[in-house]
N, C-alpha and C positions, 0 to 999 in steps of 0.2 A: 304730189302733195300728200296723197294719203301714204304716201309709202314713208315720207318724212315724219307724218305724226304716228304713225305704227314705232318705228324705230327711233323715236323720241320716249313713245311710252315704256318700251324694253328699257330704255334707257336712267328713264327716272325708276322704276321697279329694282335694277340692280343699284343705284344707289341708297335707296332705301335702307334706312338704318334699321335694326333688330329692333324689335319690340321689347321695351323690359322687362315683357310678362315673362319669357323666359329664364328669367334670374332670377322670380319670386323664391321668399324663404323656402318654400316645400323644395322646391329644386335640390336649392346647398342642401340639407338634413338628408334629403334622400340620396343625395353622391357623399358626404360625410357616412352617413351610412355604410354604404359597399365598401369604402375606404378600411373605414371602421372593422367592418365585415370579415372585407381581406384578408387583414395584418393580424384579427382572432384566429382564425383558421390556419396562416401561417404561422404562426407562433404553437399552435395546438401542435403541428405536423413535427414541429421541431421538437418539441417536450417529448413526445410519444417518442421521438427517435434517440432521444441518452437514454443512457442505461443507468435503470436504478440499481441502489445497491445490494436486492437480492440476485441480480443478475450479473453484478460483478463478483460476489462470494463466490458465486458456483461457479463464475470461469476461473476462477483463483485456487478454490479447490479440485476443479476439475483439471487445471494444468497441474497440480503437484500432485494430487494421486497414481496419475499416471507415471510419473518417474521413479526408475530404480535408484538413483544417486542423481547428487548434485555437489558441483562443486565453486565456491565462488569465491574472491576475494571480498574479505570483512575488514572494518574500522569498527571500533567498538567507543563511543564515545560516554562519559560519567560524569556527571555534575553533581554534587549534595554533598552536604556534611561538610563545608568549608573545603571540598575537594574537588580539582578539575584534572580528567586526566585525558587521553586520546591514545587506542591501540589499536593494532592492526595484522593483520597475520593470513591464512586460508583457512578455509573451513570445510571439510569435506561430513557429507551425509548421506546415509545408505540406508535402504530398508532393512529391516522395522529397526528404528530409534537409534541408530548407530550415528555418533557425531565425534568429527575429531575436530576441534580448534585450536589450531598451531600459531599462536602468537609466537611473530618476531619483531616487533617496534612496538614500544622504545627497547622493554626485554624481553627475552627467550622463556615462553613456561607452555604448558599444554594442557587443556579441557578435552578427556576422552573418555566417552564410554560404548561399552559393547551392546548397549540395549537393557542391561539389566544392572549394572553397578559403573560410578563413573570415579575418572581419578582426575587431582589437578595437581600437578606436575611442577614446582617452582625450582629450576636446574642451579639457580643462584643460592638459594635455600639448603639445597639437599635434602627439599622434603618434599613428600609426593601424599597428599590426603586422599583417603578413598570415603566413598559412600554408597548405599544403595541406590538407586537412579528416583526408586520411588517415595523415598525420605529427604529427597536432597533438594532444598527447597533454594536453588538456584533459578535466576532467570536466564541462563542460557537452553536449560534444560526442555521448557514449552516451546523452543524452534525447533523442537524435533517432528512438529506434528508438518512441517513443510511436506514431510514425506509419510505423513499418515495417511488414516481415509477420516479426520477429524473434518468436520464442519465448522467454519468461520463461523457461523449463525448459530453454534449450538455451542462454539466455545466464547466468544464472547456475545454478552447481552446489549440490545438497545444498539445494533450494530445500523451506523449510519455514515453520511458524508461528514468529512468536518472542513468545509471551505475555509475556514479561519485559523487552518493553519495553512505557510506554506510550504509546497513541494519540492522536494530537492530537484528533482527534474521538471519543467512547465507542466509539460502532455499527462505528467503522474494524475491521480487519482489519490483520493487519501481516507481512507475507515475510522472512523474511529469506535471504540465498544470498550464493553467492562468485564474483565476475564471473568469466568466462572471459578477458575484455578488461582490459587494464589492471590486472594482477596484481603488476606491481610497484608499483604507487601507492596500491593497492585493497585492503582485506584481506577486508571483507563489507559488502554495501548492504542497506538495510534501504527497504521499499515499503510506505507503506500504502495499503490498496483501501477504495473507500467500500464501502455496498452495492449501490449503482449500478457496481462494477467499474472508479471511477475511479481515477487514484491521483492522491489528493490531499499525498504527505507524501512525499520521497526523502531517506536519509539514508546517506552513504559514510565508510566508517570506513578513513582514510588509514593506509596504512605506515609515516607516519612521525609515527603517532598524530594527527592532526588530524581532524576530524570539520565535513565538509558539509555540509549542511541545505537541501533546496528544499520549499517549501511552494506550493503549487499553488492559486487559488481561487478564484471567478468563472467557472468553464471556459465558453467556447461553443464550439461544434462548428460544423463546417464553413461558416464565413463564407468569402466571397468574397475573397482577398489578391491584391492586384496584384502582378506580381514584381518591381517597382520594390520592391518591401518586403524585399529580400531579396540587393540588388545594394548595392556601397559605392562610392563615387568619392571618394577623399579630397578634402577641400574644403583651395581654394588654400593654401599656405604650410604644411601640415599635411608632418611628417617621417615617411618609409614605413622600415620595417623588417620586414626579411625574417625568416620562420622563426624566430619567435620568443612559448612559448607567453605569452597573456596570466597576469593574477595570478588 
């Protein structure tokens, strides 16, 4: 008999419902809490770990300083002035400031200079315009600093992310800033960086509302360029004109 009410009492004790004191509000508030707590601190670990954009300049500058040349397939795209156009060609670049762009689509013409004087080449024309590199207020001319030791941060101002635009590639990255150079032509350029610290996408927003567009892709890094790549002799019968930017 006693062993019956013994193992009757264990018995009603595990049926025993929960008290509801255990569910009082302090309880919820204090597990919303930790909840709460959690997803702060994860969230914090995650910010802390992208990269802001002093720290994407420097990998951006730091991957092109180091290169002697580069060479990559270009499209050049132009909107403004009631005008749409799209080109395309290669682009080779060598230290210090040596740039050749060999447009071949839609037509054949050439942007070349040696570092100190540049020539634009229209073979359909028969005329070949030269300038000094330092007067020549072209915007192909400032991608020459790809192979400077220029500073993203110190050539354009207010250099920040710009989410609201999008990336030719997803994984891109995108800059945007206000040149220091070429202020009156230029009002903000916009970079986008691979994750490799490339930039694959440049895009210049003209003062007189027109809109640039260089597209970068195929890059190789530091091949061998003869400087014959980078010297122009107009060829016979070809009409030279001075100081005069190209289109």
């Amino acid at each position: 008999m006693q062993r019956w009410i013994l193992n009757s009492g264990l018995a009603s004790k595990k049926n025993r419902t929960v008290p509801s004191e255990s569910l009082k509000p302090s309880f919820i508030f204090r597990f919303l809490a930790l909840v709460v707590s959690a997803g702060t601190l994860l969230w914090s670990s995650q910010a802390c770990a992208l990269p802001n954009v002093h720290e994407v300049a420097q990998a951006v500058d730091t991957h092109y300083n180091r290169l002697r040349s580069l060479q990559a397939n270009f499209t050049e795209i132009y909107q403004g002035n009631g005008v749409s156009r799209t080109e395309s060609g290669i682009l080779l670049l060598k230290k210090p400031g040596k740039m050749r762009w060999e447009y071949r689509s839609p037509e054949e013409k050439l942007f070349i200079s040696d570092g100190k004087d540049a020539w634009l080449y229209l073979p359909n024309e028969k005329q070949a315009r030269r300038s000094s590199l330092k007067k020549l207020e072209d915007l192909r001319s400032p991608l020459a600093f790809l192979l400077g030791k220029t500073k993203l941060e110190k050539e354009l101002q207010g250099l920040s992310f710009a989410p609201d635009v999008k990336a030719w590639h997803e994984e891109d990255s995108i800059l945007r800033g206000v040149p220091r150079a070429l202020e009156d032509q230029i009002q903000q350029v916009l970079i986008e960086v691979t994750p490799e610290s490339k930039i694959a996408r440049i895009l210049i927003d003209g003062t007189d509302g027109s809109l640039t567009e260089y597209r970068l892709s195929d890059q190789k890094e530091n091949l061998e360029f003869s400087e014959t790549n980078f010297r122009f002799n107009p060829p016979e019968g070809t009409e030279v004109v001075e100081g005069l930017n190209g289109p």
